[in-house]
PASEBA-1860 file (N, C-alpha, C; in nm, 3 decimals):
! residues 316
1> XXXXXXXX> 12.606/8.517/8.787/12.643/8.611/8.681/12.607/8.753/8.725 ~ 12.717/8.865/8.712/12.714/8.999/8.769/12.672/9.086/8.601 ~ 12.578/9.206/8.624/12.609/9.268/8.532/12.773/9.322/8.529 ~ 12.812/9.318/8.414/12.914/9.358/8.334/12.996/9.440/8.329 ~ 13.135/9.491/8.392/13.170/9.651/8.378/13.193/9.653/8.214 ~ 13.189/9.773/8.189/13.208/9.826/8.037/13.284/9.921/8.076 ~ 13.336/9.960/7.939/13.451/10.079/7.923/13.365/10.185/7.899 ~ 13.238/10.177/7.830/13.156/10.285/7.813/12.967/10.243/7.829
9> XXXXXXXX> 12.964/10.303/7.947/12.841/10.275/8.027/12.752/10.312/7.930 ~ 12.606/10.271/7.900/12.485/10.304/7.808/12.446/10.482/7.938 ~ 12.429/10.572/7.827/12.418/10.657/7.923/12.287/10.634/7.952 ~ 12.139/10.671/8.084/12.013/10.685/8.069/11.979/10.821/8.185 ~ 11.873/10.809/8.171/11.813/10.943/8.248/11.630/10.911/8.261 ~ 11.653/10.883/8.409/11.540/10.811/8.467/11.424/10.908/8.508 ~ 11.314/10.913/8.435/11.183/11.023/8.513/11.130/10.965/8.628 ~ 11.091/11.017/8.708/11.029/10.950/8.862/10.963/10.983/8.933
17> XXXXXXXX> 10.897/10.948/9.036/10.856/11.014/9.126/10.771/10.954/9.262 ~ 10.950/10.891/9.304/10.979/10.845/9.433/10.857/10.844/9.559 ~ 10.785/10.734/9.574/10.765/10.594/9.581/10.850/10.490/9.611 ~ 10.833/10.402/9.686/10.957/10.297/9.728/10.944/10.231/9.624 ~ 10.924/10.184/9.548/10.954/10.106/9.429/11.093/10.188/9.319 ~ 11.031/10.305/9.317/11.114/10.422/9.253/11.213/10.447/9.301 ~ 11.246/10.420/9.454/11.347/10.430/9.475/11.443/10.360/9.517 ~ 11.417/10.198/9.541/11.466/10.099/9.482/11.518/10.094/9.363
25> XXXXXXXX> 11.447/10.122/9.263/11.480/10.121/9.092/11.623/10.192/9.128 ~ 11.599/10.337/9.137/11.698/10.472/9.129/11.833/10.385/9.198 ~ 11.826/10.301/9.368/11.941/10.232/9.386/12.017/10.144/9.291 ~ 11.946/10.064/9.252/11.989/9.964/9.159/12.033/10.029/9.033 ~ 12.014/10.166/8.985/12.056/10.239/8.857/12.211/10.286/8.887 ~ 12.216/10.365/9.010/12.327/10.399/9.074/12.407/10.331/9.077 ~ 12.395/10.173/9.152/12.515/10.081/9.145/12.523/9.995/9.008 ~ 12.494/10.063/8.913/12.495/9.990/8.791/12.610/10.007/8.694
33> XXXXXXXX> 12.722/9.932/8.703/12.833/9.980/8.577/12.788/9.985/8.462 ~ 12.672/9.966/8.444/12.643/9.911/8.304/12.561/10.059/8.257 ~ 12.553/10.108/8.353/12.468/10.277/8.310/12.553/10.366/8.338 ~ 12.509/10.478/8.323/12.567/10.625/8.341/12.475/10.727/8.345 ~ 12.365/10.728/8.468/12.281/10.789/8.508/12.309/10.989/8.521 ~ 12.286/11.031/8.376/12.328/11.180/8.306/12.235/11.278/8.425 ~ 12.111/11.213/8.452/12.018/11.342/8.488/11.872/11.260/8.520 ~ 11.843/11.298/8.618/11.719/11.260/8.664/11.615/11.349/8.700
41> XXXXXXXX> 11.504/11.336/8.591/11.392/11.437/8.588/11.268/11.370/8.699 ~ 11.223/11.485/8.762/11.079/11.443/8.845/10.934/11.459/8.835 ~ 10.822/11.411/8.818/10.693/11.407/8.811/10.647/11.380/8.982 ~ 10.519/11.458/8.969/10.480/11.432/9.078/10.378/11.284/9.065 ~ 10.335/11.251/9.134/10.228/11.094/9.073/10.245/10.985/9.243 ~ 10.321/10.941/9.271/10.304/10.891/9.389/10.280/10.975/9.508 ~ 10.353/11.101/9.482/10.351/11.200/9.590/10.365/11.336/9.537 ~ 10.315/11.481/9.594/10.335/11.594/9.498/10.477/11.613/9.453
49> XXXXXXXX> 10.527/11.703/9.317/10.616/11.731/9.280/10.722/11.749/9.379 ~ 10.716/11.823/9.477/10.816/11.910/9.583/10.892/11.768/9.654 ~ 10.790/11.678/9.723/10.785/11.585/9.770/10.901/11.456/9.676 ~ 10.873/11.448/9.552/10.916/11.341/9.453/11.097/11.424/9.442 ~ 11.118/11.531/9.410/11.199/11.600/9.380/11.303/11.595/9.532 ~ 11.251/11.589/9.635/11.278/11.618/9.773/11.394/11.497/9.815 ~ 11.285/11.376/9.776/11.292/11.192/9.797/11.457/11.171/9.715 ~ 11.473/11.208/9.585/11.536/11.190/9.461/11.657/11.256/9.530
57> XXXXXXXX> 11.649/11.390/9.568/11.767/11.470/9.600/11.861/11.365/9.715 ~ 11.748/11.343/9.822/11.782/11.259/9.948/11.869/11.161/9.956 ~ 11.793/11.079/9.842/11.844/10.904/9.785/12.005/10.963/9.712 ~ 11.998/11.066/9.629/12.109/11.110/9.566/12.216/11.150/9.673 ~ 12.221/11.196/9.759/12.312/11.216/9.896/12.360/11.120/9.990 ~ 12.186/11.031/10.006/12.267/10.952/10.062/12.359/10.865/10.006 ~ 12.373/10.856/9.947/12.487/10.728/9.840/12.591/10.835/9.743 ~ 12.611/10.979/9.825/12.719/11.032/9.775/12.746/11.102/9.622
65> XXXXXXXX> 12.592/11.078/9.560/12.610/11.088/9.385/12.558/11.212/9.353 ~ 12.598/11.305/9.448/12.541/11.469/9.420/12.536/11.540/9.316 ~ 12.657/11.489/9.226/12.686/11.531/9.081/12.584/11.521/8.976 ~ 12.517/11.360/9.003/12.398/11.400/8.915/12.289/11.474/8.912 ~ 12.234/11.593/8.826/12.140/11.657/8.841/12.026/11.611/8.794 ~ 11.937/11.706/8.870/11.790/11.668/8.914/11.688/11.767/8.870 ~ 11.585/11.763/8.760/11.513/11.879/8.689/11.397/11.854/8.765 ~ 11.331/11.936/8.768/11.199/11.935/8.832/11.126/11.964/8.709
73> XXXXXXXX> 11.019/11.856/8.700/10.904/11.820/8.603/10.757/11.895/8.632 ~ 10.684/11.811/8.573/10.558/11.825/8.622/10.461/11.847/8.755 ~ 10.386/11.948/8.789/10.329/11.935/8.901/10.139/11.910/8.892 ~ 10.151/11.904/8.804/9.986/11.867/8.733/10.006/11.755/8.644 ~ 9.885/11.673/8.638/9.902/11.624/8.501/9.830/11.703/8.364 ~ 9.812/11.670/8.243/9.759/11.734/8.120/9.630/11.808/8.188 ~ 9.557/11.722/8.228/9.422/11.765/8.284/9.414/11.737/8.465 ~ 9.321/11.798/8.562/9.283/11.778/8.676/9.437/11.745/8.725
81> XXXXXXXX> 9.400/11.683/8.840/9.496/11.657/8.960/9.540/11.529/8.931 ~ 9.624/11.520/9.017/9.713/11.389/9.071/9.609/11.343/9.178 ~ 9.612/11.198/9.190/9.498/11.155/9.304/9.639/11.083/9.415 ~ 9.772/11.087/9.362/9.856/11.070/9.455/9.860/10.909/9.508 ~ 9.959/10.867/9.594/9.967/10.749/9.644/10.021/10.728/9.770 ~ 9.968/10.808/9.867/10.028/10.802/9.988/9.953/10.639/10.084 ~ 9.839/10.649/10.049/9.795/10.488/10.138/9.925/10.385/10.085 ~ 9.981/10.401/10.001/10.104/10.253/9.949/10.219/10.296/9.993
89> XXXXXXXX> 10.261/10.430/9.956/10.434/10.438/9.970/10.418/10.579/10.166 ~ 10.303/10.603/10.173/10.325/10.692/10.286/10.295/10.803/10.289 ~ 10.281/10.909/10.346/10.287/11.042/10.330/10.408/11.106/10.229 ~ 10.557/11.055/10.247/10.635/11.144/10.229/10.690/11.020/10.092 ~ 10.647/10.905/10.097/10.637/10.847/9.953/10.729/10.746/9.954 ~ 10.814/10.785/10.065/10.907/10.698/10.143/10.942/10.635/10.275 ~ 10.956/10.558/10.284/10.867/10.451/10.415/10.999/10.444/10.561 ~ 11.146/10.558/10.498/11.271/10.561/10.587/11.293/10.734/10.568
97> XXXXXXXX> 11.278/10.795/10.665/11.295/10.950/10.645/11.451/10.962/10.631 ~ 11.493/11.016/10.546/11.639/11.071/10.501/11.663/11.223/10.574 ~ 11.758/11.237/10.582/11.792/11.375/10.647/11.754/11.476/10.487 ~ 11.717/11.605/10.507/11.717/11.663/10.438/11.844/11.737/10.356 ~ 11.795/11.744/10.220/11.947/11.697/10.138/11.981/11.858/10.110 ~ 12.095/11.886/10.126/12.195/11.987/10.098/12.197/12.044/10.012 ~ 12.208/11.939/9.902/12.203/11.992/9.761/12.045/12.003/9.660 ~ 12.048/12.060/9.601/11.897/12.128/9.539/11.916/12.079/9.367
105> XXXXXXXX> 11.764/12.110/9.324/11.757/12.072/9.195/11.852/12.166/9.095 ~ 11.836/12.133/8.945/11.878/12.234/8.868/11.743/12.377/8.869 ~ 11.776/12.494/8.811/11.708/12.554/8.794/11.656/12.586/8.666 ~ 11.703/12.462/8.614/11.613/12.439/8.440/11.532/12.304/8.466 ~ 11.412/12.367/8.394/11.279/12.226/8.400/11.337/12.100/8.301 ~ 11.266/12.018/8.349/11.308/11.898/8.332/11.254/11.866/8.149 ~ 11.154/11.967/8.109/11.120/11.970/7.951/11.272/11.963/7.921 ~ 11.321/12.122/7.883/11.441/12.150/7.800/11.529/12.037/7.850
113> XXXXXXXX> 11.588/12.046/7.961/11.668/11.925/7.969/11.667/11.804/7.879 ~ 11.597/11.742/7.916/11.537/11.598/7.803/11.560/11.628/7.653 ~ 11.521/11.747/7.601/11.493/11.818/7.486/11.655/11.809/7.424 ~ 11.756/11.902/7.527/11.893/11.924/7.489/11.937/11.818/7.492 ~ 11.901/11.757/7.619/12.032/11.597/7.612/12.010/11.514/7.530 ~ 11.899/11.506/7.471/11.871/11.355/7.375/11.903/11.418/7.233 ~ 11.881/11.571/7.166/11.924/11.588/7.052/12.052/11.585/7.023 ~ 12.128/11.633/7.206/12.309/11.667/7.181/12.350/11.515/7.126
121> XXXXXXXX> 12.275/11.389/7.211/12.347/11.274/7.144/12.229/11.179/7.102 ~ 12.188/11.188/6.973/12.097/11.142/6.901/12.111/10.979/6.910 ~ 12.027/10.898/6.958/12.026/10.787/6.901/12.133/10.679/7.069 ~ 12.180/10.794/7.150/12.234/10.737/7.255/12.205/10.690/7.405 ~ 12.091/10.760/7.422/12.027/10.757/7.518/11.930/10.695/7.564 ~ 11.879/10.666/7.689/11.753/10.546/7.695/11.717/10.600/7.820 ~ 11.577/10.632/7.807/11.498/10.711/7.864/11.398/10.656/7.915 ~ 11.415/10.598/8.104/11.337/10.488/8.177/11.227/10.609/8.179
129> XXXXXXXX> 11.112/10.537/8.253/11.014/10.677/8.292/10.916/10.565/8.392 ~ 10.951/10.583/8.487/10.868/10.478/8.604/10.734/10.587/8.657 ~ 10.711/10.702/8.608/10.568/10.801/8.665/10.496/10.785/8.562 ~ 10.372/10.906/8.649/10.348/10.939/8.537/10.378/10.989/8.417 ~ 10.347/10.957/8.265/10.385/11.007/8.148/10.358/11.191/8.107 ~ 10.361/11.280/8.220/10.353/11.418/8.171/10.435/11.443/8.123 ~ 10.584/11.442/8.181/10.649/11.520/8.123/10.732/11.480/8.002 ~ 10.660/11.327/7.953/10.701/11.274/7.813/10.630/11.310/7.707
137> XXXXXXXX> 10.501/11.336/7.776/10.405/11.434/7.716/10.439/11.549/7.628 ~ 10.490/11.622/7.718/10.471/11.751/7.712/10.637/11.750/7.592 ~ 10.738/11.692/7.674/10.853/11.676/7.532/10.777/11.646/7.403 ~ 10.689/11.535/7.422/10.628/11.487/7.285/10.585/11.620/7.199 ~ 10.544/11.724/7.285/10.417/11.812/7.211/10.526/11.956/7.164 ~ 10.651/11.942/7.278/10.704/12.086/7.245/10.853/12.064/7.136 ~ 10.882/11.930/7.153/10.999/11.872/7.092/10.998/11.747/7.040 ~ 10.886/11.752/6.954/10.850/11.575/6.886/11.010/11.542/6.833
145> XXXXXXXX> 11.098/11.589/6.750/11.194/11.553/6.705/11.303/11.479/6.854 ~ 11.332/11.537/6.925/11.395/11.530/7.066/11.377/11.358/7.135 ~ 11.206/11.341/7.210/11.188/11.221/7.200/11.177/11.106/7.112 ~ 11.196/11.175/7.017/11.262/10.994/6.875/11.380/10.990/6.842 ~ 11.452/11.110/6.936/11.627/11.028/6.933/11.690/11.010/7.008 ~ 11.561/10.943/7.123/11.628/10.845/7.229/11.661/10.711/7.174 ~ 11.767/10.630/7.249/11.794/10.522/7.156/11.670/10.420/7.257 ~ 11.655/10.456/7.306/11.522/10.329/7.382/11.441/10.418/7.443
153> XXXXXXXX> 11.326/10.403/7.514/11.222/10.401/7.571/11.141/10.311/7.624 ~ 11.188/10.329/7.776/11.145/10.227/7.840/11.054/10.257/7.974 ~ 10.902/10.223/7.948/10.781/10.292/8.070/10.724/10.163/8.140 ~ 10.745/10.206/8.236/10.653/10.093/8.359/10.536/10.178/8.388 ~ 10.402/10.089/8.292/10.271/10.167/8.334/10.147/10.048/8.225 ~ 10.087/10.103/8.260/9.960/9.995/8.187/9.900/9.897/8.239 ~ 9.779/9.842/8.263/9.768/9.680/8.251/9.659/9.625/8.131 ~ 9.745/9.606/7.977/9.705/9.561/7.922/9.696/9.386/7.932
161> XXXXXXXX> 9.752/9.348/7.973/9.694/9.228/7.985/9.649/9.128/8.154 ~ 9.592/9.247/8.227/9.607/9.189/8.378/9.494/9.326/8.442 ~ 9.432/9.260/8.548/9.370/9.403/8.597/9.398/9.500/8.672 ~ 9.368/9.658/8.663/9.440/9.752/8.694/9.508/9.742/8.871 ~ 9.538/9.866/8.897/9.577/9.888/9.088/9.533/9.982/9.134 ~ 9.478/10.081/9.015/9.405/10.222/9.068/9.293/10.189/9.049 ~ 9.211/10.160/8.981/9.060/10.090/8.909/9.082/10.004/8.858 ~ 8.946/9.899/8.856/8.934/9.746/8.759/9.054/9.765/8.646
169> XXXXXXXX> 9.015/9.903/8.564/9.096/9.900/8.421/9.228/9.921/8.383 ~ 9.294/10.048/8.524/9.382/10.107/8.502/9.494/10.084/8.565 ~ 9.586/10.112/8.560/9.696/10.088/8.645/9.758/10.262/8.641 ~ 9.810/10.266/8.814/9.835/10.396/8.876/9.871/10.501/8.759 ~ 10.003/10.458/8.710/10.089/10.602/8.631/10.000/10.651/8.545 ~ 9.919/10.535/8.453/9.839/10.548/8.376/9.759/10.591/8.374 ~ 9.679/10.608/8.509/9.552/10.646/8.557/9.543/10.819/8.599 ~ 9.673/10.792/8.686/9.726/10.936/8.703/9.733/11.061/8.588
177> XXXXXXXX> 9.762/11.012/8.523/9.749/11.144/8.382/9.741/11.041/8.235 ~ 9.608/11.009/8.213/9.541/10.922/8.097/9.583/10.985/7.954 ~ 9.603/11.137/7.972/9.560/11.208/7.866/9.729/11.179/7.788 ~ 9.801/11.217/7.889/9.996/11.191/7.865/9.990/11.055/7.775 ~ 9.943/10.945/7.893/9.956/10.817/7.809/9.865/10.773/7.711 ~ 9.801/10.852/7.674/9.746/10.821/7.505/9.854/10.929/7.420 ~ 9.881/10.984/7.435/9.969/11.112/7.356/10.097/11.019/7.359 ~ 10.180/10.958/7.459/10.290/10.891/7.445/10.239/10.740/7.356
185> XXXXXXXX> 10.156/10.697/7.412/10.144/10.553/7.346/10.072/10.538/7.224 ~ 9.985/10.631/7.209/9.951/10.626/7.055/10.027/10.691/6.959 ~ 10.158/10.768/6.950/10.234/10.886/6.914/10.319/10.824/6.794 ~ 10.301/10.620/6.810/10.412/10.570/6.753/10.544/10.574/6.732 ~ 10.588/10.575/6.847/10.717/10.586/6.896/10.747/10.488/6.932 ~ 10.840/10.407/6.945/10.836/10.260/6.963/10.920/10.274/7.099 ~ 10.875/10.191/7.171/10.894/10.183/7.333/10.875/10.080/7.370 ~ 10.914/10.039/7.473/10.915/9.884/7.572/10.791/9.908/7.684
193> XXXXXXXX> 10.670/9.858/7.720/10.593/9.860/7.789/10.652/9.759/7.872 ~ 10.673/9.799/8.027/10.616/9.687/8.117/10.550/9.743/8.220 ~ 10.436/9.655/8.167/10.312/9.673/8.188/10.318/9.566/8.379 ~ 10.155/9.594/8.416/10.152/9.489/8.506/10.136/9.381/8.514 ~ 10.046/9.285/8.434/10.100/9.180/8.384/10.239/9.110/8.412 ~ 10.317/9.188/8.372/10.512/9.146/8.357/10.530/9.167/8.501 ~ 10.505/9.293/8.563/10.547/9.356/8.739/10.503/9.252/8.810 ~ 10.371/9.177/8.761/10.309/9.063/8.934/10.402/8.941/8.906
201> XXXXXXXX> 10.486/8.960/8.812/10.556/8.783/8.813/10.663/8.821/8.893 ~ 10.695/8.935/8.950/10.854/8.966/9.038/10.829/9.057/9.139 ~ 10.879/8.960/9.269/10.802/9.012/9.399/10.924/8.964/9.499 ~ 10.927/9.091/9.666/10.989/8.989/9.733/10.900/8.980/9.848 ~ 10.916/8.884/9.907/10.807/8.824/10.012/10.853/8.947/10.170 ~ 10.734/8.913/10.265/10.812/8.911/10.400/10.899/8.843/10.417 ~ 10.892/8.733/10.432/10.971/8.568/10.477/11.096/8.595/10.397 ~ 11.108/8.660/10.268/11.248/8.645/10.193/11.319/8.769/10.235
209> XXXXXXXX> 11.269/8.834/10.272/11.331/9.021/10.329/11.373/8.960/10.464 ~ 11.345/8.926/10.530/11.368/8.868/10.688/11.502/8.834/10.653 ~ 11.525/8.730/10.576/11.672/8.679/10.576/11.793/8.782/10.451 ~ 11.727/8.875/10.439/11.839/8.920/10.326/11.943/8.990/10.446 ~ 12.059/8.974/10.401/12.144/9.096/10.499/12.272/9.141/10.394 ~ 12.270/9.299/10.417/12.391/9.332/10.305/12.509/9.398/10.407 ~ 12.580/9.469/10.320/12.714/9.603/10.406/12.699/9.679/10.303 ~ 12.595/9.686/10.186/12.638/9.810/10.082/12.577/9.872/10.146
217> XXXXXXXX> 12.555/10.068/10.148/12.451/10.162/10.190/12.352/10.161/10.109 ~ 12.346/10.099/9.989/12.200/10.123/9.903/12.150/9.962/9.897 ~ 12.213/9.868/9.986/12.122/9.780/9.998/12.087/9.798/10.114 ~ 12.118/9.835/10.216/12.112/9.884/10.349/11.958/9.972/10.383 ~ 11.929/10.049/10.252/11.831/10.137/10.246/11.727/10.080/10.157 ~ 11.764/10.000/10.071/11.674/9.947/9.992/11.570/9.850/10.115 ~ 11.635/9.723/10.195/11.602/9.663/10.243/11.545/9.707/10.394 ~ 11.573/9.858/10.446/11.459/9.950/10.488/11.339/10.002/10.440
225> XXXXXXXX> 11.347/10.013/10.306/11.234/10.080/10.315/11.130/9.962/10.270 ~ 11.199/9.859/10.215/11.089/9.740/10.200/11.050/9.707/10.364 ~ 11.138/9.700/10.453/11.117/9.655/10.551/11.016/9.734/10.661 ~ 11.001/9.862/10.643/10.877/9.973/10.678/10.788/9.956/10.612 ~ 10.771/9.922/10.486/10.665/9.898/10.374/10.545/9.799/10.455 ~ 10.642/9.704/10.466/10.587/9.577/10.568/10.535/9.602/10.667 ~ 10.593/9.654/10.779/10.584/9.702/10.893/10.461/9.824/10.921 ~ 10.389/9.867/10.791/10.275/9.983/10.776/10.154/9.865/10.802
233> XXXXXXXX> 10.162/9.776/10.726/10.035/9.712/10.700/10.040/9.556/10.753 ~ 10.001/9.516/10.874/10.055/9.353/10.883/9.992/9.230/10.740 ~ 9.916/9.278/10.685/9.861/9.191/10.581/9.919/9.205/10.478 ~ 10.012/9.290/10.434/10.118/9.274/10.341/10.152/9.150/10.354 ~ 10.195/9.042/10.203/10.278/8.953/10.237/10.362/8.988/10.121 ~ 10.369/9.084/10.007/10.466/9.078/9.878/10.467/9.167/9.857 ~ 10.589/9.233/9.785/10.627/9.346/9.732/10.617/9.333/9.613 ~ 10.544/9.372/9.527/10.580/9.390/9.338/10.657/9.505/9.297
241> XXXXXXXX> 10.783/9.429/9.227/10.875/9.502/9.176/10.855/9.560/9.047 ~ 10.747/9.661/9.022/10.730/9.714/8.911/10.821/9.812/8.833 ~ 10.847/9.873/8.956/10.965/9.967/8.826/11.103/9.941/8.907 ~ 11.185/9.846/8.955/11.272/9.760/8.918/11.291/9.662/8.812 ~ 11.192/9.649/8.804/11.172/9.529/8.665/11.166/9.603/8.532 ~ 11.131/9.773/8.555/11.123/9.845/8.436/11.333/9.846/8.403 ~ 11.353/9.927/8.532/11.543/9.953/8.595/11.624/9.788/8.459 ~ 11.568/9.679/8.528/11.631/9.582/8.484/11.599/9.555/8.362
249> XXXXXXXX> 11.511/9.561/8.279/11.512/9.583/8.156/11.580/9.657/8.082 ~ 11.618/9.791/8.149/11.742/9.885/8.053/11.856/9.781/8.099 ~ 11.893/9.743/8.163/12.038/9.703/8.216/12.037/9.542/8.091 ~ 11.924/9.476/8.131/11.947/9.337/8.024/11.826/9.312/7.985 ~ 11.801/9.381/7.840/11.713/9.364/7.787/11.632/9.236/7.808 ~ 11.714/9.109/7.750/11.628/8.971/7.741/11.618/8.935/7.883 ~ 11.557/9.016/7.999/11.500/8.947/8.141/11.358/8.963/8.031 ~ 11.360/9.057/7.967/11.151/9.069/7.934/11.154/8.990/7.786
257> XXXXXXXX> 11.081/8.909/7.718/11.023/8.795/7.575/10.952/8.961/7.556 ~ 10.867/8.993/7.478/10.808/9.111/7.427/10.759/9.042/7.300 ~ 10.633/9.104/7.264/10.533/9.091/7.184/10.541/9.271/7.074 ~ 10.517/9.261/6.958/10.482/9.396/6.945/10.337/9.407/6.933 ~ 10.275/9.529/6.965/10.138/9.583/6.940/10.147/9.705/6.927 ~ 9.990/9.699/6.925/9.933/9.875/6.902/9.812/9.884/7.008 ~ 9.893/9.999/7.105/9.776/9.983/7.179/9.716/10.107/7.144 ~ 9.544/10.162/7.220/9.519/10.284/7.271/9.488/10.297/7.448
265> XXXXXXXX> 9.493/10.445/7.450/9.449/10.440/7.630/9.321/10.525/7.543 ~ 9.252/10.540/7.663/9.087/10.559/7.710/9.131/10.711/7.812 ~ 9.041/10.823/7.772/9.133/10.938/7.873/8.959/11.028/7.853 ~ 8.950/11.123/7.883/8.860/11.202/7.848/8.791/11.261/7.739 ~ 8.896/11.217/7.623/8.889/11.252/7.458/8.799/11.140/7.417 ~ 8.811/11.002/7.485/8.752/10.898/7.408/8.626/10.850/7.555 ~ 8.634/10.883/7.639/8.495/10.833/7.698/8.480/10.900/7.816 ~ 8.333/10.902/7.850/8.302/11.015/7.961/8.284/10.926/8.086
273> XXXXXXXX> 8.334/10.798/8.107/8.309/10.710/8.198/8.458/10.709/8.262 ~ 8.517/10.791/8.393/8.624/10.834/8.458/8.665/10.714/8.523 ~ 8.578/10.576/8.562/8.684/10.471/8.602/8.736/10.385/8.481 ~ 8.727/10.447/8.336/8.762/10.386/8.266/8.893/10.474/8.188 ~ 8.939/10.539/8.245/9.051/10.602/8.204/9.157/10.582/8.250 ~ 9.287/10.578/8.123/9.367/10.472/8.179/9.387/10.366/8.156 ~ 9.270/10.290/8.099/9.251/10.149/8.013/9.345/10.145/7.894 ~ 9.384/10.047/7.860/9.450/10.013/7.823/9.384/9.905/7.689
281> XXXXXXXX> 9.404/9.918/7.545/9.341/9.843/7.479/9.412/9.808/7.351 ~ 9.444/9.678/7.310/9.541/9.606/7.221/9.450/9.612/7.112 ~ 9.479/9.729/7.006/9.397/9.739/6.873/9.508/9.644/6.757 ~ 9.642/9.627/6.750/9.649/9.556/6.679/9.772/9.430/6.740 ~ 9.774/9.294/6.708/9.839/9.245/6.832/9.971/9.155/6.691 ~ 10.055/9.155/6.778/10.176/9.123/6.635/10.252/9.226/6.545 ~ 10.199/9.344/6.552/10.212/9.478/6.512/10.269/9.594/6.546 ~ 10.303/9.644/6.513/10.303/9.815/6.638/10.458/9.817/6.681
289> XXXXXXXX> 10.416/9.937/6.758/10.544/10.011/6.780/10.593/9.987/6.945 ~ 10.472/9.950/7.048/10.493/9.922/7.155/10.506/9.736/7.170 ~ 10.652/9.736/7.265/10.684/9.599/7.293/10.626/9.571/7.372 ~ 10.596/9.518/7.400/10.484/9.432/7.577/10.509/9.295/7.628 ~ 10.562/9.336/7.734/10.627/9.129/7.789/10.439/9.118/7.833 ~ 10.421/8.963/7.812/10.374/8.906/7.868/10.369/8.802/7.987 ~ 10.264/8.793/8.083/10.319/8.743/8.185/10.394/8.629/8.173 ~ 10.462/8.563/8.096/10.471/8.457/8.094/10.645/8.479/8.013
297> XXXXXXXX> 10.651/8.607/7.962/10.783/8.702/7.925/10.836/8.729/8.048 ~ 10.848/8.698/8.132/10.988/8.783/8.251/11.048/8.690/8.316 ~ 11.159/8.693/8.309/11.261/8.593/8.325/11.297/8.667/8.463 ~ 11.204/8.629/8.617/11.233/8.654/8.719/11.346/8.655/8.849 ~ 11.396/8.485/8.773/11.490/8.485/8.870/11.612/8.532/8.819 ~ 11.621/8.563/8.696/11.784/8.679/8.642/11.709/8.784/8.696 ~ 11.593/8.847/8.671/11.576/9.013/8.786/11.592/8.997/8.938 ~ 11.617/8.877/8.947/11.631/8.857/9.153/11.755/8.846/9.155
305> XXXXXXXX> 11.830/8.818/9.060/11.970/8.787/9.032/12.043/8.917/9.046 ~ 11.982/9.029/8.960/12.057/9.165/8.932/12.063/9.246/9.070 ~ 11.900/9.191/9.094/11.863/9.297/9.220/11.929/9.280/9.309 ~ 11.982/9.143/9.338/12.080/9.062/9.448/12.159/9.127/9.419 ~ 12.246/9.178/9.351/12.403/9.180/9.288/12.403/9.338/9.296 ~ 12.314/9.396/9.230/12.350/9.554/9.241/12.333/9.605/9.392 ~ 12.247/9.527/9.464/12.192/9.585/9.619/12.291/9.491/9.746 ~ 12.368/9.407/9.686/12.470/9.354/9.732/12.375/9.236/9.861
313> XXXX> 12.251/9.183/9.800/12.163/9.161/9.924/12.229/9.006/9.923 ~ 12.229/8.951/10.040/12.246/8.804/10.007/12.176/8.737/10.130 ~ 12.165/8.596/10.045/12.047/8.534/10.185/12.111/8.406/10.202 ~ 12.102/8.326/10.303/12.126/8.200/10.348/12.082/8.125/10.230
END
């Protein structure tokens, strides 16, 4: 089973900040009939702003889709620095150097953008966000009306029910700017969490990358940069598809079962203990405004299914 052509694609507009996972996701959005990728805003968080914005432009060229524009976001989070993620995705955040891309961002920030496009069509839009949460933040604080007429909201970040990847508690995006994701997640806005928990049930191996072989160019690149990923560290044996699995959730909702709750995060407002920021904590469970698959919610082999099909990968 292929996702679906439609006569009228769900439009979305993906925040990022390219990381090979991120830019996997971004492939699989591209070859998606089922979307209509309006505008893609950048955070810095795996790698600095310039860097994330750089990656995005690249991936956008190489696969010919120059038309869509690209806002440049955040280069801080709320408070302190970015602690970055170059030991996982590399120096440059991407594990296959792209020629440097031609075409350049918009010269409007990625706030107003978000701000204009989601009020021009109220209630139409679905707004992935695989980074850190600043610059959902910062919409939240300058245009509360704006972010509640997205028609979805959908964030890969948290580990409420699993232990963190940046500290025991936290997981990266989350950790990266704590202060964003208590302002987004306590704000009551109702949103789809997938969390890590949901990300460790969908992985591809060494042994299963060995045999994939495609002819699309964005499976071609996808299955590079997993394949350098590998090739950094020999004790790698799995890839977790965290924000592909966020990607495939906009495309078909029921891959994720979802729970509702109420969570809070833990940031500098609520405790002076810094490896605990970022935490993640289920105050009411059955409740609330945030959905949350549990591990036992992700219907893996339809996300190996999509990922196959949009990246054109196929194996013996």
């Amino acid at each position: 089973m292929t996702p679906r052509q439609t006569a009228h694609p769900n439009p979305v507009i993906i925040d990022t900040d390219p990381g090979v996972d991120d830019a996997i996701a971004l492939l699989m959005a591209l070859a998606c009939p089922q979307l209509d990728v309006i505008g893609i805003t950048t955070t810095a968080g795996n790698v600095p702003l310039a860097r994330a914005t750089r990656n995005t432009l690249a991936i956008l060229q190489h696969l010919a889709r120059t038309a869509i524009p690209v806002f440049r976001g955040a280069a801080r989070p709320v408070r302190g620095r970015y602690a970055y993620a170059r030991h996982v995705h590399s120096a440059s955040g991407l594990t296959r150097r792209l020629p440097e891309p031609s075409i350049t961002p918009s010269s409007s920030n990625a706030v107003p953008f978000l701000a204009n496009a989601l009020t021009a069509r109220p209630g139409a839009i679905t707004l992935i966000a695989l980074g850190p949460l600043t610059n959902l933040a910062r919409l939240l604080r300058r245009h509360p009306a704006a972010i509640r007429a997205a028609r979805n909201i959908i964030v890969m970040g948290g580990a409420v029910a699993a232990p963190g990847n940046a500290t025991p508690h936290a997981e990266f995006n989350f950790y990266s700017d704590p202060t964003a994701a208590r302002q987004v997640i306590e704000s009551g806005i109702p949103l789809t969490l997938v969390d890590l928990a949901a990300c460790r049930q969908v992985h591809v191996s060494r042994a299963d990358l060995a045999q994939v072989t495609t002819r699309s160019i964005a499976g071609k690149l996808a299955a590079e940069l997993l394949s350098n990923w590998f090739a950094q560290d020999a004790s790698r044996e799995r890839f977790n598809l965290y924000d592909p699995l966020a990607l495939a959730a906009a495309i078909e909702p029921a891959v994720l079962q979802t729970r509702q709750t109420t969570i809070a995060v833990d940031d500098a407002d609520t405790t002076d203990d810094a490896s605990r920021w970022g935490k993640c904590q289920v105050t009411a469970d059955g409740c609330g405004p945030i959905s949350v698959a549990g591990p036992d919610g992700v219907d893996s082999i339809r996300v190996h299914e999509l990922m196959s099909t949009l990246l054109d990968w196929n194996r013996p």
